[in-house]
KOLVO-72801 format. One record per residue: z, y, x of N, C-alpha, C in turn. Coordinates in steps of 0.05 Angstrom, whole numbers, padded with zeros to 5 digits, always signed. Example, Ala and Ser with C-alpha at 12.3 -4.5 7.8 and 13.67 -1.06 7.14 Angstrom:
% residues 2
+00156-00114+00264+00156-00090+00246+00156-00066+00264
+00142-00045+00257+00143-00021+00273+00157+00001+00258
***
This chain:
% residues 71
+01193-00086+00641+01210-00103+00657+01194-00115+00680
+01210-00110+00708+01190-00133+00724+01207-00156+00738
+01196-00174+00741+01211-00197+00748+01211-00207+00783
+01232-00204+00791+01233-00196+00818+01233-00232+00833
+01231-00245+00849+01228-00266+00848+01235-00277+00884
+01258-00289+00888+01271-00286+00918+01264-00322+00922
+01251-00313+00944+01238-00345+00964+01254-00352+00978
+01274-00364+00979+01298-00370+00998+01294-00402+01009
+01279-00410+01018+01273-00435+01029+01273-00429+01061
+01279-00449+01072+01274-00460+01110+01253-00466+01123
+01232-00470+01102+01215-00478+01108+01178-00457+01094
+01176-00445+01115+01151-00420+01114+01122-00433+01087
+01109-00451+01105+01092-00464+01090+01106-00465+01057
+01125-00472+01061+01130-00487+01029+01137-00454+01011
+01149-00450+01026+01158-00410+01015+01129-00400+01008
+01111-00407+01017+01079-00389+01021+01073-00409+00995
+01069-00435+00996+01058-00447+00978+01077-00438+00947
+01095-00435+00947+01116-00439+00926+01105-00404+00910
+01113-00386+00933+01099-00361+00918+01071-00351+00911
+01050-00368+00925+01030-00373+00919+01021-00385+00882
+01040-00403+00878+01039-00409+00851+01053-00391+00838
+01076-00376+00839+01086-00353+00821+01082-00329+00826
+01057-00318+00849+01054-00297+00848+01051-00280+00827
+01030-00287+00814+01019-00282+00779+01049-00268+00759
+01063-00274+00764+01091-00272+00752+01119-00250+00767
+01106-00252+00789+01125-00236+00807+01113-00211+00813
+01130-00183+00799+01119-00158+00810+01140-00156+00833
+01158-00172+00843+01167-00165+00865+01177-00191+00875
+01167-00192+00909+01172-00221+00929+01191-00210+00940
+01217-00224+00946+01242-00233+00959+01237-00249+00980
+01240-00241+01005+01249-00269+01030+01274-00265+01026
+01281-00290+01035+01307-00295+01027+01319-00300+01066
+01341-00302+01072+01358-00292+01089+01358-00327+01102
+01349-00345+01089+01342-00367+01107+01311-00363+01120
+01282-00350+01107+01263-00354+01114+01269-00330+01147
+01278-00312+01139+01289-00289+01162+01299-00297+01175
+01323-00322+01178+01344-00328+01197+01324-00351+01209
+01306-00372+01201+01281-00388+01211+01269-00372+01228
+01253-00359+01217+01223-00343+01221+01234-00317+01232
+01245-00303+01234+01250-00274+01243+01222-00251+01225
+01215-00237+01239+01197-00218+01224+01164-00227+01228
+01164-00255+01236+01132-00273+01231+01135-00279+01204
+01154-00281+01182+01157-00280+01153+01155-00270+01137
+01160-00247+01151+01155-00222+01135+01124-00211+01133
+01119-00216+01166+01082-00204+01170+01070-00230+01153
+01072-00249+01152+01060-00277+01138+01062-00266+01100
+01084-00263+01090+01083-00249+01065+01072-00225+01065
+01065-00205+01074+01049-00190+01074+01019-00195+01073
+01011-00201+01092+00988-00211+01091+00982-00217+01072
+00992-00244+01065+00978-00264+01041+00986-00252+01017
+00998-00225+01006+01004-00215+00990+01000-00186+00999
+00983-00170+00998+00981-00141+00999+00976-00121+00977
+00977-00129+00954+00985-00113+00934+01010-00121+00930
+01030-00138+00938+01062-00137+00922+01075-00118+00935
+01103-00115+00923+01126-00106+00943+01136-00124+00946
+01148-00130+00976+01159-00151+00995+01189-00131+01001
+01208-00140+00987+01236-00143+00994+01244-00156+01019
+01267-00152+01035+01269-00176+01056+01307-00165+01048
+01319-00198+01043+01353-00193+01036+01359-00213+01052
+01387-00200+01073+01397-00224+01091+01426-00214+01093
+01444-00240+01083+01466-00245+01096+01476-00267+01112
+01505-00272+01120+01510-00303+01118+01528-00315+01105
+01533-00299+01087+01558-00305+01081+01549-00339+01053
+01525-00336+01039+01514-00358+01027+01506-00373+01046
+01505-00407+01031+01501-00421+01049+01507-00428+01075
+01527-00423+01088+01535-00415+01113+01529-00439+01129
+01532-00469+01116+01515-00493+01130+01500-00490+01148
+01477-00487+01130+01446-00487+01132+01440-00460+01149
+01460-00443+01144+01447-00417+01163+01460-00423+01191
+01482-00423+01198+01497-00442+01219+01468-00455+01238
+01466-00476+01222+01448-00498+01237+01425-00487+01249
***
């Protein structure tokens, strides 16, 4: 089984810090479609980096949260 693990926060630092503590646990990182709709593809190169053995997923819609993506 691997446990796939989606970072959906607004905020980069805290996404980096947050998967930084559950890396250990995650055979697979999720950006989530707010860090993408923030950050564009500096989120993606930033999870890479600081993670180069994972696989890095990237999932975006709008139809969640439509608020916060809006804004």
């Amino acid at each position: 089984m691997k446990l796939q693990i989606k970072y959906n926060l607004s905020d980069l630092d805290t996404a980096l810090a947050v998967a930084r503590d559950t890396k250990d646990a995650a055979a697979i990182m999720e950006i989530g479609q707010l860090l993408l709709l923030h950050y564009g593809i500096k989120v993606v190169e930033a999870f890479c980096k600081e993670f180069p053995d994972k696989k890095i997923y990237v999932g975006t819609k709008i139809s969640e949260r439509p608020e916060e993506t809006v804004d």
